[in-house]
C-alpha positions in Angstrom: 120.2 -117.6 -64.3 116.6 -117.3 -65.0 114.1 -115.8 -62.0 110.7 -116.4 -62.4 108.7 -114.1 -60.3 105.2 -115.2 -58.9 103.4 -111.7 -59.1 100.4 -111.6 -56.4 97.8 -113.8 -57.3 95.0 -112.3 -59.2 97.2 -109.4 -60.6 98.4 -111.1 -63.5 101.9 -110.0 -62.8 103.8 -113.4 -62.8 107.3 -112.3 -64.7 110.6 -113.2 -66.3 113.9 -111.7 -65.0 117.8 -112.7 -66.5 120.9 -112.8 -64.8 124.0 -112.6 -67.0 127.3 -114.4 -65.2 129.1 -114.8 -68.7 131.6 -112.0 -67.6 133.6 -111.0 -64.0 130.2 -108.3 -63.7 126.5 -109.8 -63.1 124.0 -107.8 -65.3 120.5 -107.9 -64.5 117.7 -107.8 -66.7 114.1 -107.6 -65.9 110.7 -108.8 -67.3 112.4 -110.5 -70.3 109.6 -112.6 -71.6 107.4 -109.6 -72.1 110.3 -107.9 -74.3 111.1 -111.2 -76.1 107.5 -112.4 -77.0 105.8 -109.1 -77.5 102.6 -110.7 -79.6 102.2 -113.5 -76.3 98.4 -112.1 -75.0 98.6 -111.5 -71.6 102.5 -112.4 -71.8 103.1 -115.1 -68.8 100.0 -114.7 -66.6 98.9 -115.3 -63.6 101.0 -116.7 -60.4 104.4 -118.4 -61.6 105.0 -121.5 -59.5 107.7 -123.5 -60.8 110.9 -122.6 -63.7 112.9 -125.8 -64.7 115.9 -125.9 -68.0 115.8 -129.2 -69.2 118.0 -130.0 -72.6 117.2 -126.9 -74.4 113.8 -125.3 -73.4 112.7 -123.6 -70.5 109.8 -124.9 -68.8 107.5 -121.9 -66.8 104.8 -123.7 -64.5 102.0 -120.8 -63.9 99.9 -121.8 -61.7 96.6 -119.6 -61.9 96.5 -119.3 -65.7 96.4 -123.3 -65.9 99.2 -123.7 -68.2 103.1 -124.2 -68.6 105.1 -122.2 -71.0 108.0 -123.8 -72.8 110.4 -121.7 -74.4 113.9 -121.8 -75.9 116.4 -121.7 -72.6 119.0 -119.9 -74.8 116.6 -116.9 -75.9 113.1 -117.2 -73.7 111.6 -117.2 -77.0 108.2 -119.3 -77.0 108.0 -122.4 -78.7 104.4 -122.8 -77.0 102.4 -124.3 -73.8 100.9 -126.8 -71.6 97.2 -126.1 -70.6 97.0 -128.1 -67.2 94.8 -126.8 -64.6 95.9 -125.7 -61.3 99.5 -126.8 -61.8 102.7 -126.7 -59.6 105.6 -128.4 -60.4 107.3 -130.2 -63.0 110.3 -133.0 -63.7 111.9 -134.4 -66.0 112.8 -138.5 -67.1 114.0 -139.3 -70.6 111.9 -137.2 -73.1 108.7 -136.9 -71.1 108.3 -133.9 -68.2 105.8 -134.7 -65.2 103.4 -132.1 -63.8 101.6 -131.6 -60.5 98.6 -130.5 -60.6 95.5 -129.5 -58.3 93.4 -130.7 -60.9 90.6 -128.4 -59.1 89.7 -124.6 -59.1 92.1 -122.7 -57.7 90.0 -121.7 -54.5 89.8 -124.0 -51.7 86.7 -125.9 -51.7 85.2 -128.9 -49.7 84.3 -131.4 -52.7 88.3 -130.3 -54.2 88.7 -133.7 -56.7 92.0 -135.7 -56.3 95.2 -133.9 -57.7 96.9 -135.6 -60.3 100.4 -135.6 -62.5 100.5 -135.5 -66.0 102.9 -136.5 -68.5 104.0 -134.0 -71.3 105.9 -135.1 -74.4 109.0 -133.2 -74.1 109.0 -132.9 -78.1 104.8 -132.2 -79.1 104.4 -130.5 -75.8 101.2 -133.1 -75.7 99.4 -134.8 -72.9 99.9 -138.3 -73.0 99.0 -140.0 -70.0 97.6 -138.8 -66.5 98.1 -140.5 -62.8 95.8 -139.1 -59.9 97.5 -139.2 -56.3 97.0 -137.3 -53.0 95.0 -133.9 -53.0 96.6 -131.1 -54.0 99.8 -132.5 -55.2 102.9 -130.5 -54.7 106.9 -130.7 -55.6 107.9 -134.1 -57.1 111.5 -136.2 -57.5 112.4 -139.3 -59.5 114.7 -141.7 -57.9 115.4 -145.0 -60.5 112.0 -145.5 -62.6 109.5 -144.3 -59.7 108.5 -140.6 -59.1 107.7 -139.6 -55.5 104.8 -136.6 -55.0 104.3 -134.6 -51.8 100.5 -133.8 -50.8 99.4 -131.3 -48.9 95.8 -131.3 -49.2 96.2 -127.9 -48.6 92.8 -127.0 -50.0 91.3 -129.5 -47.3 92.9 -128.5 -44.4 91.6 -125.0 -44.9 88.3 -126.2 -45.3 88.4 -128.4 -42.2 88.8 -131.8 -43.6 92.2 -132.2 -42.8 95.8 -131.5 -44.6 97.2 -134.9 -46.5 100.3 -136.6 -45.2 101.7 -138.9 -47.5 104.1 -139.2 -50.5 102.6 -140.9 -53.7 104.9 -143.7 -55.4 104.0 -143.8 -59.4 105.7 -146.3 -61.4 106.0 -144.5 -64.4 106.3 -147.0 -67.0 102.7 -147.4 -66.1 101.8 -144.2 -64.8 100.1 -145.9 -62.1 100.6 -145.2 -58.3 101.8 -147.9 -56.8 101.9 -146.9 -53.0 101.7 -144.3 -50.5 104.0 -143.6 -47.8 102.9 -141.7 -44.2 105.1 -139.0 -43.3 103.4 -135.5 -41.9 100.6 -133.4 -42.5 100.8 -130.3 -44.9 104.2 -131.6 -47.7 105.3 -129.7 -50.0 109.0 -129.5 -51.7 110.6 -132.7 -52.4 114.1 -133.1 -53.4 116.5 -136.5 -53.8 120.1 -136.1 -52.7 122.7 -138.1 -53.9 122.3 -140.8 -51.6 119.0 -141.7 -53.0 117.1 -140.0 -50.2 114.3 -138.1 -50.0 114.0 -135.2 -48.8 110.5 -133.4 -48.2 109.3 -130.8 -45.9 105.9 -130.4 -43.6 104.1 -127.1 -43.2 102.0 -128.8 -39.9 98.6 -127.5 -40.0 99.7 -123.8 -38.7 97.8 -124.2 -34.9 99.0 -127.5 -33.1 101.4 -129.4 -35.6 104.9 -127.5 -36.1 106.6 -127.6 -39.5 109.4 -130.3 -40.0 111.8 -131.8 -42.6 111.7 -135.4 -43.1 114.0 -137.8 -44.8 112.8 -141.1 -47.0 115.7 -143.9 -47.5 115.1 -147.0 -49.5 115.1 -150.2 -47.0 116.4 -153.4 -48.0 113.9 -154.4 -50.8 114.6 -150.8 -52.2 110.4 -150.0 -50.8 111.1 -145.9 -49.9 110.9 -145.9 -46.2 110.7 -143.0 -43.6 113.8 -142.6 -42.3 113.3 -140.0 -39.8 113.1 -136.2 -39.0 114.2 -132.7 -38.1 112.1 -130.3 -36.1 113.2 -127.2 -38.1 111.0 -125.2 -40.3 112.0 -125.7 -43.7 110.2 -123.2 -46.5 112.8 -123.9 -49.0 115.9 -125.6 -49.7 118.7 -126.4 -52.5 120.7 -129.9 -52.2 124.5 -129.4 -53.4 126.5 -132.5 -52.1 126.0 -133.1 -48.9 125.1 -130.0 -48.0 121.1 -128.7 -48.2 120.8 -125.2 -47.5 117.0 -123.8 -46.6 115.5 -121.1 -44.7 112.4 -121.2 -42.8 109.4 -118.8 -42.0 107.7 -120.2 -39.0 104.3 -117.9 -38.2 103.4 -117.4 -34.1 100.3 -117.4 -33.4 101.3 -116.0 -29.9 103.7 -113.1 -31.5 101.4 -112.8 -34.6 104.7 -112.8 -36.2 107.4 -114.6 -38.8 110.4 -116.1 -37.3 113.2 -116.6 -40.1 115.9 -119.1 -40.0 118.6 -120.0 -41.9 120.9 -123.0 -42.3 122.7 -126.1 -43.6 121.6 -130.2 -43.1 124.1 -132.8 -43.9 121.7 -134.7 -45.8 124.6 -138.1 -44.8 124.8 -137.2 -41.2 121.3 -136.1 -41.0 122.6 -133.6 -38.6 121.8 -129.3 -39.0 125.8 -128.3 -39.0 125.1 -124.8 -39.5 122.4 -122.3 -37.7 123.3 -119.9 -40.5 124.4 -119.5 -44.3 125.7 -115.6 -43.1 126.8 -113.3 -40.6 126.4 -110.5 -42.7 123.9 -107.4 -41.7 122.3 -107.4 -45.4 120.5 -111.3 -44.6 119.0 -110.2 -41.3 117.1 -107.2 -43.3 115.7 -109.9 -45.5 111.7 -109.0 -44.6 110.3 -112.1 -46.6 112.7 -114.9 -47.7 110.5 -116.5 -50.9 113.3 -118.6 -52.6 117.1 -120.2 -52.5 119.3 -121.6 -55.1 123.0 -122.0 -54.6 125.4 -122.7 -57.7 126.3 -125.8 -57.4 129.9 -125.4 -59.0 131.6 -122.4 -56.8 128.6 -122.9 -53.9 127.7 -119.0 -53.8 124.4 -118.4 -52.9 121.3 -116.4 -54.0 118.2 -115.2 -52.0 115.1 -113.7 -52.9 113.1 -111.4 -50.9 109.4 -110.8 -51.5 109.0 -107.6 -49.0 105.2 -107.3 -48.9 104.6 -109.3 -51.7 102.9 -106.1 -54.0 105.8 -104.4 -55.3 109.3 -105.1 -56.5 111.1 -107.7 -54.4 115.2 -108.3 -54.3 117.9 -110.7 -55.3 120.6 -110.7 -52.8 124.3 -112.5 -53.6 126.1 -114.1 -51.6 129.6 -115.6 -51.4 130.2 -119.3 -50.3 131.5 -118.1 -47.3 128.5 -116.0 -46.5 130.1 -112.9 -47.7 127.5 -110.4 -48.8 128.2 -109.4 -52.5 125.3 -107.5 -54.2 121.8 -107.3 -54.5 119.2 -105.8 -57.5 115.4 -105.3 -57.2 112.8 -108.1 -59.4 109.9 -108.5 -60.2 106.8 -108.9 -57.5 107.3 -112.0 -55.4 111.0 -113.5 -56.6 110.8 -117.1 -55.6 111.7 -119.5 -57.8 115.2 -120.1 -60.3 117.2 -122.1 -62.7 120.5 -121.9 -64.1 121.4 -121.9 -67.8 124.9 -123.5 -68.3 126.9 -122.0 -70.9 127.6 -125.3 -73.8 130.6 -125.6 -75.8 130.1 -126.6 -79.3 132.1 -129.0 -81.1 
């Protein structure tokens, strides 16, 4: 499993750590693109955002440095990389890979131009075709031959304008956006479960709108509809069969605090079935949940902990029953995690 660490933004500290399950003992190994592409100048940069393994390459979305690094998913050697400003996230259809993007400076500003999503040749690592959307785009999922993106217009909600509230519809065989569809203020992560819903959450503007998690389900005509939603703060989740685990950091402007939650939707029922992913005393020391991916064979379960977001973070393992099982320090800000299935050759 590949970690990508976010490092603080403006330190230049965004980093690569490797987990090795190949054997009955995990082995841990940090700040691995540094040691495997010694001559890369200024090695990953600035702010990692987004780490994706599709076919054979790694894809590395780093935000503040305007580009996404591609590299062999078998090594983390460097094949090369994507210069797209103020990106997030990135997907995958066929040979092409689809990235967010701000499209603006990094800084919040009140004439912030649209956000787009760009399509990269899988292959040439090229540009070749661009669709604008929503302001400040965010997490993106295909479903058939349309991609959906979530917009925050994060940038104008903190200058006052307000935050964005739709999801944009591109058909991709045109790259042209087709739709939007009203859901909440403030989206960010987007996932498709099995079902062909969608699944996307809502920060609220921080003050008077609380955060939520919507679903999206194709009506009659196949048009993605809004289907409903779940007042539960949602700040990250992982979909494995019918089961989405997140955790949630909701801040109080009363308390001046975090509340953290943790739990499981039934993304068929629509229903939370579990207040909890465990009982054990290690999750309830977590000070800054940044990041969840469960295995999606044997359904164990991985944390990341940020701490106070300047210094080494955790990784904290957990059984599928919730069974605490081990935990090793990362990089700053841990928060974001693919993993690399072992191939058999014929």
């Amino acid at each position: 499993m590949y970690l990508l660490n976010e490092g603080n933004m403006g330190s230049n500290k965004s980093s690569l750590d490797y987990l090795d399950l190949s054997d009955s003992t995990a082995h841990y190994y940090r700040n691995i693109y540094s040691q495997r592409n010694p001559s890369t100048v200024m090695s990953l940069g600035d702010v990692g955002n987004d780490c994706q393994i599709y076919g054979s390459r790694l894809w590395l979305v780093i935000n503040c440095s305007n580009k996404v690094e591609v590299a062999r998913a078998d090594s983390a050697i460097r094949i090369g990389k994507v210069n797209i400003p103020n990106c997030r996230y990135v997907t995958f259809n066929d040979r092409y890979a689809y990235v967010s993007s701000y499209v603006g400076t990094v800084y919040a500003s009140s004439n912030s131009p649209l956000g787009s999503v760009y399509k990269v040749d899988t292959l040439t690592l090229q540009k070749v075709d661009s669709c604008s959307v929503g302001y400040q785009p965010e997490e993106m999922a295909i479903i058939g031959n349309q991609l959906y993106v979530a917009n925050s217009g994060g940038y104008q909600g903190m200058t006052g304008q307000g935050y964005e509230s739709t999801v944009s519809v591109i058909d991709m065989a045109t790259m042209q956006e087709t739709s939007k569809v009203e859901v909440a203020p403030n989206l960010h992560h987007l996932k498709a479960d099995k079902y062909n819903q969608l699944w996307v959450t809502a920060r609220g503007d921080y003050m008077t709108e609380a955060p939520s998690i919507w679903w999206l389900a194709p009506d009659e005509n196949g048009q993605m509809k809004v289907g409903g939603h779940i007042d539960q703060a949602v700040s990250d989740l992982c979909i494995v069969g019918d089961s989405l685990y997140f955790y949630g950091s909701q801040w109080s402007e009363v308390s001046m605090s975090n509340t953290i939650t943790y739990g499981i939707i039934n993304v068929k029922t629509h229903q939370v079935v579990s207040t909890s992913l465990s009982s054990a005393p290690e999750i309830s020391k977590i000070r800054m949940p940044y990041g969840i991916i469960v295995n999606p064979i044997h359904r164990d379960f991985y944390l990341m902990d940020a701490k106070n977001y300047v210094s080494s973070g955790e990784l904290l393992h957990f059984l599928p029953d919730g069974t605490f099982d081990w935990k090793v320090s990362t990089g700053d800000i841990p928060a974001h995690a693919a993993f690399l299935f072992k191939t058999t050759k014929k």
